[in-house]
N, C-alpha and C positions, 0 to 999 in steps of 0.2 A: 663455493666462492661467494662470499656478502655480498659483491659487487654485481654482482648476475641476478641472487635474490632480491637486491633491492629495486633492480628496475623491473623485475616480475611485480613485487608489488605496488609499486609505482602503476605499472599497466594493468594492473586485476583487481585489486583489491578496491573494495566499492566501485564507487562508480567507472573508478579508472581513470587512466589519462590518455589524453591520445599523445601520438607519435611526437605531433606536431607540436603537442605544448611538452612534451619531454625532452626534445630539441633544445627550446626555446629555453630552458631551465639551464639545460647542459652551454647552451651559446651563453648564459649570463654569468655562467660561471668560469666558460673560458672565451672571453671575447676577440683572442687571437686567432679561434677556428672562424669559417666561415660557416655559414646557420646549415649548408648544404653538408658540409663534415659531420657534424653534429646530427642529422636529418641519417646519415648510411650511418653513424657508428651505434644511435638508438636501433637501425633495424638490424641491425649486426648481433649486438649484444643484446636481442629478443631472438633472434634467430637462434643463437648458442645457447642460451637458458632453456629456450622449450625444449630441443634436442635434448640434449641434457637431460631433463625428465621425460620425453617420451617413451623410452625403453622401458624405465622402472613403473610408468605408470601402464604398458601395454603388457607389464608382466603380472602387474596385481590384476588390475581387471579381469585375466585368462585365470588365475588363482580362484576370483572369488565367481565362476563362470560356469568351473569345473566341477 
């Protein structure tokens, strides 16, 4: 899903972003949520993304372990 990678890298990649200015992106771009919507649906859609890859990466790790 692009939609999941992109806010993976949004959150990781260099420095990162925090939660709170990737709210604040997501509230400018739909100004009809309130900044608190916005605020649960960034930790929602980081919640899903890292699940997501936890398994595949809990499977390499055990691969290259063994």
């Amino acid at each position: 899903h692009p939609g999941l990678i992109s806010v993976l890298r949004q959150r990781y990649e260099g420095r990162g972003m925090t939660k709170r200015k990737m709210a604040e992106l997501l509230n400018d771009a739909h100004p009809e949520w309130c900044f608190s919507t916005c605020e649960k649906r960034i930790a929602n859609w980081l919640a899903v993304a890292e699940y997501a890859l936890y398994i595949p990466m809990r499977e390499s790790f055990a691969q290259k372990t063994a």
